[in-house]
Biopython code that builds the backbone (N, CA, C, O; Angstrom):
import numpy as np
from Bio.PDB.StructureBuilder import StructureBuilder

atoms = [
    (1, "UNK", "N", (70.276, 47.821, -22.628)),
    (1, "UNK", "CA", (69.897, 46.935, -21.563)),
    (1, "UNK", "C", (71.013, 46.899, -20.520)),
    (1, "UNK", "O", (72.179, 46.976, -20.905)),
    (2, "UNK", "N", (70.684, 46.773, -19.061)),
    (2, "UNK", "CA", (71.215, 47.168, -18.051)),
    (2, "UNK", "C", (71.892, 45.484, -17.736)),
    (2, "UNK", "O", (71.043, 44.795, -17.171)),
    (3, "UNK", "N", (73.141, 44.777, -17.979)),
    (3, "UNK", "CA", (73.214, 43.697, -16.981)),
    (3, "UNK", "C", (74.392, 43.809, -16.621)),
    (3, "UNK", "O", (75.206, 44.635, -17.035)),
    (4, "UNK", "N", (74.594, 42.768, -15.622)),
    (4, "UNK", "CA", (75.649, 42.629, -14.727)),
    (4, "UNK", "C", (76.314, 41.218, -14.576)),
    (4, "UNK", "O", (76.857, 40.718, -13.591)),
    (5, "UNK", "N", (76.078, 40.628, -16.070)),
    (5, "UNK", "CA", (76.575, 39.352, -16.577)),
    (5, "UNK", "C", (77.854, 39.080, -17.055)),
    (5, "UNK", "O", (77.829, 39.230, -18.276)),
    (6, "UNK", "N", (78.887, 38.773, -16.695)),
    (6, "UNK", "CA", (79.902, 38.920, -16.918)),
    (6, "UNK", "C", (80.408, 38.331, -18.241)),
    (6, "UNK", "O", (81.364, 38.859, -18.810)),
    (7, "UNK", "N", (79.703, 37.092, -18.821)),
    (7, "UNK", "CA", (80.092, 36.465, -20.012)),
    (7, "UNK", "C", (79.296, 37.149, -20.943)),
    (7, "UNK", "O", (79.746, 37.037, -22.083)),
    (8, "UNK", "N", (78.050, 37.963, -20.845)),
    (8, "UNK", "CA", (78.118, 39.091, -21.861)),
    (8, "UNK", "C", (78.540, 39.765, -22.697)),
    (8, "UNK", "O", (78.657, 39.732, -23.922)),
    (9, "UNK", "N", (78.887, 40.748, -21.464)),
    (9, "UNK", "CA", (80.380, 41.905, -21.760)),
    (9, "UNK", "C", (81.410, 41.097, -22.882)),
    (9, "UNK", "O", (81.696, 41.456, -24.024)),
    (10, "UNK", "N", (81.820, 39.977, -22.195)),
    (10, "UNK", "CA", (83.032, 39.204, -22.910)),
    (10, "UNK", "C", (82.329, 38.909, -24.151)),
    (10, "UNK", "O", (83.099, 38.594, -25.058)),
    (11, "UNK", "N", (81.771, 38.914, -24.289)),
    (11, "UNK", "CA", (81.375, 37.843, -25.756)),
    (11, "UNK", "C", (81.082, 39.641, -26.429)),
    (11, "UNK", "O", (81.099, 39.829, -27.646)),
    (12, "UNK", "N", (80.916, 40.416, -25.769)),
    (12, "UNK", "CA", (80.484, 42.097, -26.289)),
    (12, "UNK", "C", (82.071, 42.608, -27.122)),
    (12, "UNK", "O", (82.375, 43.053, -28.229)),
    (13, "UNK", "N", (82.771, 42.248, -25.891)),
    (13, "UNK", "CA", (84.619, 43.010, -26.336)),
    (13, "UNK", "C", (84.812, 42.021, -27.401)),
    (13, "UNK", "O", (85.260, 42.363, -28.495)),
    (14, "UNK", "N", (84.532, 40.954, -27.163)),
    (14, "UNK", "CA", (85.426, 39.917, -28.188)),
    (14, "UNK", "C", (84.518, 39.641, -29.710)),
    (14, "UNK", "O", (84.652, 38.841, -30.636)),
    (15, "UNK", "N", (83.931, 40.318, -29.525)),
    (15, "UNK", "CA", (82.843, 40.924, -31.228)),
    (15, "UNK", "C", (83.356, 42.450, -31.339)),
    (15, "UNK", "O", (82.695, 43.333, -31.885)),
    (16, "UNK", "N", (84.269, 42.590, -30.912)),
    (16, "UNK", "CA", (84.426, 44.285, -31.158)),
    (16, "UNK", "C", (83.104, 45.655, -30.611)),
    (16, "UNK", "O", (83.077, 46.868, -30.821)),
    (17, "UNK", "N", (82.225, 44.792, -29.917)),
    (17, "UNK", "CA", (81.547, 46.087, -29.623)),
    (17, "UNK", "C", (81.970, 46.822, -28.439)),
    (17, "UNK", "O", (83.163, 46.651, -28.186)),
    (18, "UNK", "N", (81.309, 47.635, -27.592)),
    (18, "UNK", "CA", (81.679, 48.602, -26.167)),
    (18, "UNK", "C", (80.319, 48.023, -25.320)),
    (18, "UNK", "O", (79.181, 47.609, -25.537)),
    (19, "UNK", "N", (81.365, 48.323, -24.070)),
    (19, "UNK", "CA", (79.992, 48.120, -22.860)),
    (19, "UNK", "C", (80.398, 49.311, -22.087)),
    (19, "UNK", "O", (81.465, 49.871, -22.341)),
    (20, "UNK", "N", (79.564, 49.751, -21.106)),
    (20, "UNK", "CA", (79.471, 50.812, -20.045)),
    (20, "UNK", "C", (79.848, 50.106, -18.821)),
    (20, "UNK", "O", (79.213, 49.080, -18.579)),
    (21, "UNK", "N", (80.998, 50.558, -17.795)),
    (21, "UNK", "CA", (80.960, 49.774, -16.453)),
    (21, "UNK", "C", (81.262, 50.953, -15.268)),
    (21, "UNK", "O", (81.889, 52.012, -15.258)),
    (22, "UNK", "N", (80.806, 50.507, -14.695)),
    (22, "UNK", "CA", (81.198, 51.620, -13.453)),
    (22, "UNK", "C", (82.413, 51.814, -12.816)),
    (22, "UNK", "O", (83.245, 50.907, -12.779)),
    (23, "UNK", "N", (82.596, 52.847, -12.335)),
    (23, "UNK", "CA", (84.245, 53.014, -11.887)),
    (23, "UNK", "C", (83.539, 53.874, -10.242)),
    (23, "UNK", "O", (82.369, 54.152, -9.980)),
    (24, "UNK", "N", (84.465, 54.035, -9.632)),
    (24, "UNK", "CA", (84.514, 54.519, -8.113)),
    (24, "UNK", "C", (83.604, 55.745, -8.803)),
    (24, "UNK", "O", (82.576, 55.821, -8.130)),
    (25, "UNK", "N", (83.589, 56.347, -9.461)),
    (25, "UNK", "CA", (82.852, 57.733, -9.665)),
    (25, "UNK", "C", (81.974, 58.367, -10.995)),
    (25, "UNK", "O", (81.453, 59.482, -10.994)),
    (26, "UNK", "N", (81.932, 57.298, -12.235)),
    (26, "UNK", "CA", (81.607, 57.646, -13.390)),
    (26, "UNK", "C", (81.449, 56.159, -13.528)),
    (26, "UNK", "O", (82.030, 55.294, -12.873)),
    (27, "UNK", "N", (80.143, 55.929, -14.953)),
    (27, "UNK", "CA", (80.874, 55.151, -15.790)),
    (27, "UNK", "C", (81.794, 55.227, -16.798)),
    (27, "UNK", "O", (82.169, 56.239, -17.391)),
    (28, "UNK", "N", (82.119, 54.140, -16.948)),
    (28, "UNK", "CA", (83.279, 54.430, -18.500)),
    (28, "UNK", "C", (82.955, 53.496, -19.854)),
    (28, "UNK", "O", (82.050, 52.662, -19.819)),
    (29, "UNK", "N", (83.493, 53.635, -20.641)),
    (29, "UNK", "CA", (83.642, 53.168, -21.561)),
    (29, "UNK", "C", (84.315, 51.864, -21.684)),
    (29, "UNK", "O", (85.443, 51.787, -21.199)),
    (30, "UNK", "N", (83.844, 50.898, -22.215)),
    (30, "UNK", "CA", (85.098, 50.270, -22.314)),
    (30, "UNK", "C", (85.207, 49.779, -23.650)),
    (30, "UNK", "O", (84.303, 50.192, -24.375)),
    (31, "UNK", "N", (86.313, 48.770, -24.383)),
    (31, "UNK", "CA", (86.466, 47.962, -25.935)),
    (31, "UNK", "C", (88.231, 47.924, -25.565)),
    (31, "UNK", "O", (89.183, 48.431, -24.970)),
    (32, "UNK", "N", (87.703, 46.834, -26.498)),
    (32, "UNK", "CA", (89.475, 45.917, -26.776)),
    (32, "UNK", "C", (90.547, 46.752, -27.297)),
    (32, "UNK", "O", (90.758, 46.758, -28.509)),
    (33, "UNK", "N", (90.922, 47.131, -26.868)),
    (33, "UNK", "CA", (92.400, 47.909, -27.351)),
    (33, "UNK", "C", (92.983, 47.354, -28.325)),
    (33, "UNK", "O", (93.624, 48.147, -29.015)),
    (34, "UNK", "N", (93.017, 45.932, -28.758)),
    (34, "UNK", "CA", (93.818, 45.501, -29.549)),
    (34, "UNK", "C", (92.685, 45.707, -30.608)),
    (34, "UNK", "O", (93.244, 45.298, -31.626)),
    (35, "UNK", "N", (91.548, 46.060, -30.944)),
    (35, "UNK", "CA", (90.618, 46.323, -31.729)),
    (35, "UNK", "C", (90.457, 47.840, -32.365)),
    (35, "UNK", "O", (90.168, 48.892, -31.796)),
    (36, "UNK", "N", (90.764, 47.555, -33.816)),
    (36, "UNK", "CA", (91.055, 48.812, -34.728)),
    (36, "UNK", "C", (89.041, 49.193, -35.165)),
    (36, "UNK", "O", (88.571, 50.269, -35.536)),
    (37, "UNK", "N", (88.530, 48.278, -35.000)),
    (37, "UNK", "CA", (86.870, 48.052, -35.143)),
    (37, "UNK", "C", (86.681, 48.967, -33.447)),
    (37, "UNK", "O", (86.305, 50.136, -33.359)),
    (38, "UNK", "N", (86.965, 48.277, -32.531)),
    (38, "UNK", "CA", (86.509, 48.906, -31.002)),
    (38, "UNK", "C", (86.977, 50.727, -30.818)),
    (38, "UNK", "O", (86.290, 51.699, -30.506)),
    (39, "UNK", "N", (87.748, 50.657, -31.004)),
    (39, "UNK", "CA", (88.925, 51.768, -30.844)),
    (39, "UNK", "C", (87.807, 52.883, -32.007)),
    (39, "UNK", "O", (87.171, 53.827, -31.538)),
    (40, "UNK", "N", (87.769, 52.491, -33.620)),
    (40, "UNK", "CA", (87.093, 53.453, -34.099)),
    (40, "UNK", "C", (85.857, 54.105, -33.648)),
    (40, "UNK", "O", (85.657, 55.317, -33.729)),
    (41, "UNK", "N", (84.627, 52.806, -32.930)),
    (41, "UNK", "CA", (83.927, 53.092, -32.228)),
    (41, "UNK", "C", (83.892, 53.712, -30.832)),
    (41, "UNK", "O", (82.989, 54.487, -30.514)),
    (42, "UNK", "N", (84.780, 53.401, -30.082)),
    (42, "UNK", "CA", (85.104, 54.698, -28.954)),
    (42, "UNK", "C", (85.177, 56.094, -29.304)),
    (42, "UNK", "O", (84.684, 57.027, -28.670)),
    (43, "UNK", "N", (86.093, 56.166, -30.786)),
    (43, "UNK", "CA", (86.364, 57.788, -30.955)),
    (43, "UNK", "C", (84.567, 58.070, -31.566)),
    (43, "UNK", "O", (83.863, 58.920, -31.020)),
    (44, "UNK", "N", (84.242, 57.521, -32.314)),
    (44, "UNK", "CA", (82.915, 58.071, -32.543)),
    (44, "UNK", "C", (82.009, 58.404, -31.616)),
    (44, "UNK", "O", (81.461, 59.476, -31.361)),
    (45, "UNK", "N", (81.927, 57.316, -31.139)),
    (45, "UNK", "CA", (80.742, 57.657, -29.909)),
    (45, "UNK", "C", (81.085, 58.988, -28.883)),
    (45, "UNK", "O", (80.422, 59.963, -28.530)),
    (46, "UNK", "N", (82.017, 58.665, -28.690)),
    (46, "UNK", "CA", (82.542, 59.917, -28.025)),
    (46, "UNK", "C", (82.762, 61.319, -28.538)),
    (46, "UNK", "O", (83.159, 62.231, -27.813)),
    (47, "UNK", "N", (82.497, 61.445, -29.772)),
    (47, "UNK", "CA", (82.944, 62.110, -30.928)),
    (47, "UNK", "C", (84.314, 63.007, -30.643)),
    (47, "UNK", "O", (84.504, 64.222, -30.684)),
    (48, "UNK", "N", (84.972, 62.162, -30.412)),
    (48, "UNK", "CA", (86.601, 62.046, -29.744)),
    (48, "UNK", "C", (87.630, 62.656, -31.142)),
    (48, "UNK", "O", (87.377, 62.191, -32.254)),
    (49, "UNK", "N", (88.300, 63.268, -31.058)),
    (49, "UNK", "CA", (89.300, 63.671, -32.293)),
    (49, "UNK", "C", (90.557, 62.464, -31.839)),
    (49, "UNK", "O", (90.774, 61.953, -30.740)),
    (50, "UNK", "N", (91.107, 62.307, -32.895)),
    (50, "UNK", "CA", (91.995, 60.919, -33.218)),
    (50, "UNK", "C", (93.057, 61.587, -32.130)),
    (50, "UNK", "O", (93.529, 60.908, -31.217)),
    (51, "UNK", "N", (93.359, 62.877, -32.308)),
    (51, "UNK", "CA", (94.737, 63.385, -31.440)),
    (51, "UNK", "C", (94.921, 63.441, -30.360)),
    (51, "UNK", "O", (95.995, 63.660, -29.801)),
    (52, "UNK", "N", (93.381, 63.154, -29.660)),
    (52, "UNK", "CA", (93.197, 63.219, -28.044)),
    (52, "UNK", "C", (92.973, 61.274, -27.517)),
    (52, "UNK", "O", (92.034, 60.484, -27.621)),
    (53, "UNK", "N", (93.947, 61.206, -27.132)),
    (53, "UNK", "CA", (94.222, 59.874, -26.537)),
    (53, "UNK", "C", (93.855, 58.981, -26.003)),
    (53, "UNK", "O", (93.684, 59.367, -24.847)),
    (54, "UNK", "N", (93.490, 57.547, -26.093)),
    (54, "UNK", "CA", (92.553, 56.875, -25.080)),
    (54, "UNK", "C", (92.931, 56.424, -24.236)),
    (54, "UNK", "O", (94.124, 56.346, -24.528)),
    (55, "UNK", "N", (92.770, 55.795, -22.793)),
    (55, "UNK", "CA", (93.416, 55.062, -22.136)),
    (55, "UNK", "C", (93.473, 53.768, -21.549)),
    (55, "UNK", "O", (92.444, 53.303, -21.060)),
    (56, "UNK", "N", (94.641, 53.059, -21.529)),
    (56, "UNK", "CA", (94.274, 51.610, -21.934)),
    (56, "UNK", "C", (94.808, 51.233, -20.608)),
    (56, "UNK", "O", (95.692, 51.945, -20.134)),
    (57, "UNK", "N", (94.405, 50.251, -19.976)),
    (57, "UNK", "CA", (94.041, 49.844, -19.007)),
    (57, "UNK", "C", (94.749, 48.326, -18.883)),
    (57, "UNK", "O", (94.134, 47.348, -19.310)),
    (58, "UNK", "N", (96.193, 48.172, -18.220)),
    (58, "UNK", "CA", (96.268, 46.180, -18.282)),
    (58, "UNK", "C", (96.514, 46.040, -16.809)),
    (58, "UNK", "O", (96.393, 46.770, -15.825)),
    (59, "UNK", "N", (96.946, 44.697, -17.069)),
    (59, "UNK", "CA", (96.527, 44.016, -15.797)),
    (59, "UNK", "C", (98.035, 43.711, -15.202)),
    (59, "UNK", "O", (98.017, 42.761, -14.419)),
    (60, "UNK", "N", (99.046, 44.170, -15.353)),
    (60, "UNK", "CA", (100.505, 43.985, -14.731)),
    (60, "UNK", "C", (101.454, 44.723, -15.802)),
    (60, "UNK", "O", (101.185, 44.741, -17.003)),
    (61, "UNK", "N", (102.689, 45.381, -15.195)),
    (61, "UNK", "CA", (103.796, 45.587, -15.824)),
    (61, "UNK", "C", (103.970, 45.234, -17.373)),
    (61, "UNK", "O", (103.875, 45.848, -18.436)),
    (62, "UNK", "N", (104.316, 43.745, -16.906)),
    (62, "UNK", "CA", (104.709, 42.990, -18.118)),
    (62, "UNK", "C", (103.295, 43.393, -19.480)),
    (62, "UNK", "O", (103.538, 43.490, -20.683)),
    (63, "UNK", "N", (102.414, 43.500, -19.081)),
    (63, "UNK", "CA", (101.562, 44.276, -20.019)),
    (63, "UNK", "C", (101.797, 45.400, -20.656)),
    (63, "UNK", "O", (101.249, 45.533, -21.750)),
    (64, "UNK", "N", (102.291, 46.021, -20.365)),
    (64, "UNK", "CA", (102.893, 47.197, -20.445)),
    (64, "UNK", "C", (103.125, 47.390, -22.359)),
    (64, "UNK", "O", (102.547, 48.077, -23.201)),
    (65, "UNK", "N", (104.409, 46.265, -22.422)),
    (65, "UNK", "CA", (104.825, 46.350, -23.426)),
    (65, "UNK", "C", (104.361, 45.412, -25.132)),
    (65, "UNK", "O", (104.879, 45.018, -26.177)),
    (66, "UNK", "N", (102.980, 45.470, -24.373)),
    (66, "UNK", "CA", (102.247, 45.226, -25.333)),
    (66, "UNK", "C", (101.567, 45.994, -26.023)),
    (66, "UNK", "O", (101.365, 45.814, -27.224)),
    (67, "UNK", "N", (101.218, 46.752, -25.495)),
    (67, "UNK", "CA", (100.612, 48.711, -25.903)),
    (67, "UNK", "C", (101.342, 49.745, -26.140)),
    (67, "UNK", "O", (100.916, 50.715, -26.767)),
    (68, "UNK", "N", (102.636, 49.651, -25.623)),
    (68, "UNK", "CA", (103.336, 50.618, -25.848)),
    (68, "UNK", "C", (104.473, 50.646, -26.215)),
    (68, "UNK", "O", (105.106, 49.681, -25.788)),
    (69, "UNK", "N", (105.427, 51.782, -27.237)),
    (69, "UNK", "CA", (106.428, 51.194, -27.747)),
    (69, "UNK", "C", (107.852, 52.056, -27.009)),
    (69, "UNK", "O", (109.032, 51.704, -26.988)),
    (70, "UNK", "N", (107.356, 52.988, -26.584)),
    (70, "UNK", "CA", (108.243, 54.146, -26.163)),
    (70, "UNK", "C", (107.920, 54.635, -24.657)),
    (70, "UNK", "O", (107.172, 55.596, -24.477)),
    (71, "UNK", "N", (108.680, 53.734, -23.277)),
    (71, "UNK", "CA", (108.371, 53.965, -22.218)),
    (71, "UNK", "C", (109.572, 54.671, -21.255)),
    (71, "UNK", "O", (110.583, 54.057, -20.914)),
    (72, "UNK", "N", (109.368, 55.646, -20.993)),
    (72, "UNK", "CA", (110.943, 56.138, -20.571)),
    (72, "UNK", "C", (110.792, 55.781, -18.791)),
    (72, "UNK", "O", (109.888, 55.746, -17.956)),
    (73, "UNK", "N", (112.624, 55.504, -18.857)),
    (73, "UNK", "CA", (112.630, 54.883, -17.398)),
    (73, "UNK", "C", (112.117, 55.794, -16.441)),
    (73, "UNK", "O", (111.551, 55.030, -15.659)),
    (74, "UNK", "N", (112.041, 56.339, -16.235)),
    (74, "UNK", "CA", (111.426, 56.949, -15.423)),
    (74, "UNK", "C", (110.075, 56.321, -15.015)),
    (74, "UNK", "O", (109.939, 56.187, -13.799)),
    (75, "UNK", "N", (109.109, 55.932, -15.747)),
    (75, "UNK", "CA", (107.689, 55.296, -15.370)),
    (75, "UNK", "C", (108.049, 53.807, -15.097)),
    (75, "UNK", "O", (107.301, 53.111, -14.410)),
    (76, "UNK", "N", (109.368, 53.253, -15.717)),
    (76, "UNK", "CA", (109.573, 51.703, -15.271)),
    (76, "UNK", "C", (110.215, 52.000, -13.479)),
    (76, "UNK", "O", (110.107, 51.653, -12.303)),
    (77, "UNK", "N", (110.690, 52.616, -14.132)),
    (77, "UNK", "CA", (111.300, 53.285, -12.171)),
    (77, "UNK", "C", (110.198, 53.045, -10.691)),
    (77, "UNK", "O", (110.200, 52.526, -9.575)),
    (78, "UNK", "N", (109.434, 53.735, -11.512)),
    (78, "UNK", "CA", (108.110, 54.220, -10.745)),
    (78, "UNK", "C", (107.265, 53.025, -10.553)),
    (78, "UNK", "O", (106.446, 52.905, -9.642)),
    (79, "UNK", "N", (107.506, 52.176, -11.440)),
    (79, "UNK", "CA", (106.390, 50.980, -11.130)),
    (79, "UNK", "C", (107.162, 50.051, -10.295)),
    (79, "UNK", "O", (106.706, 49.451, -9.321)),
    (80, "UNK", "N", (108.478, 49.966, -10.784)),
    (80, "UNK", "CA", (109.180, 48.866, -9.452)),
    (80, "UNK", "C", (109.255, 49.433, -8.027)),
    (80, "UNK", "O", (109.349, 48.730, -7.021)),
    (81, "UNK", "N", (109.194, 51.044, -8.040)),
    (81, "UNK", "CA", (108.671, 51.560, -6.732)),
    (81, "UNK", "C", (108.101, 51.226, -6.270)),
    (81, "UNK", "O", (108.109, 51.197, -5.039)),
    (82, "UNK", "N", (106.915, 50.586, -7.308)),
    (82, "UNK", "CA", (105.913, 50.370, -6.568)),
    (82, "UNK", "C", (104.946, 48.888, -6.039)),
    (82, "UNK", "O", (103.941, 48.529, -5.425)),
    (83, "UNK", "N", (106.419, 48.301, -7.001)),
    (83, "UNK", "CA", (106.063, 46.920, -6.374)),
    (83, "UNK", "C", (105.942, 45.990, -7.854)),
    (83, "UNK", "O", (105.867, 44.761, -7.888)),
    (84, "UNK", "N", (105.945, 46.846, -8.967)),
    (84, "UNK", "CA", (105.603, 46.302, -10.157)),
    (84, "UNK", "C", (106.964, 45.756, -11.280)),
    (84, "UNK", "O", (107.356, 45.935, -12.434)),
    (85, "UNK", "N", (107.230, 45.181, -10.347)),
    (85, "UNK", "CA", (108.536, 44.307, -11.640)),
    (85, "UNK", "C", (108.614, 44.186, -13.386)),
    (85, "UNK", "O", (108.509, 43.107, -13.969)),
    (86, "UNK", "N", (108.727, 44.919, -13.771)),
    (86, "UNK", "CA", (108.529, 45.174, -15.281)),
    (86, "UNK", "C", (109.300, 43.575, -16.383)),
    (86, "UNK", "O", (109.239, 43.587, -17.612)),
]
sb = StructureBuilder()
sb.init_structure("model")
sb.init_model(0)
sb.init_chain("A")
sb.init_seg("    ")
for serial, (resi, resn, name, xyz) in enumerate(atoms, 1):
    if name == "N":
        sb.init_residue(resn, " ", resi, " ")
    sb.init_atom(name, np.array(xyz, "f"), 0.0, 1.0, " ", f" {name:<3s}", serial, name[0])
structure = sb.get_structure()
């Protein structure tokens, strides 16, 4: 089913399932990153191999280091370039 309900979706990620949303040129995929339930279901559906990577998507810097454990300066560099205070 096709909607464009926003407390949906949310109540969709926050049960661990996926929704479809549009991007400038495709849709995509989406599910909770912090979800080992969401995450398995992305690689399936996609029939994705574990070694090929997903990409996670936050909402500022300081997000950053919630997903990731190993960020070399170089990309912190690049984000205060760009305005993004880590």
């Amino acid at each position: 089913m096709i909607t464009t309900d926003i407390s949906k979706a949310k109540v969709v990620l926050e049960n661990n399932g996926l929704i479809a949303l549009p991007t400038e040129t495709v849709y995509g995929l989406a599910g909770n990153a912090f979800s080992d339930i969401a995450i398995q279901k992305t690689f399936d559906l996609k029939n994705r191999p574990f070694y090929n990577p997903l990409i996670v998507h936050i909402k500022d810097i300081a997000s950053v280091f919630e997903v990731a454990t190993e960020i070399p300066d170089s990309a912190l560099l690049l984000a205060e370039n760009f305005g993004l205070d880590p």
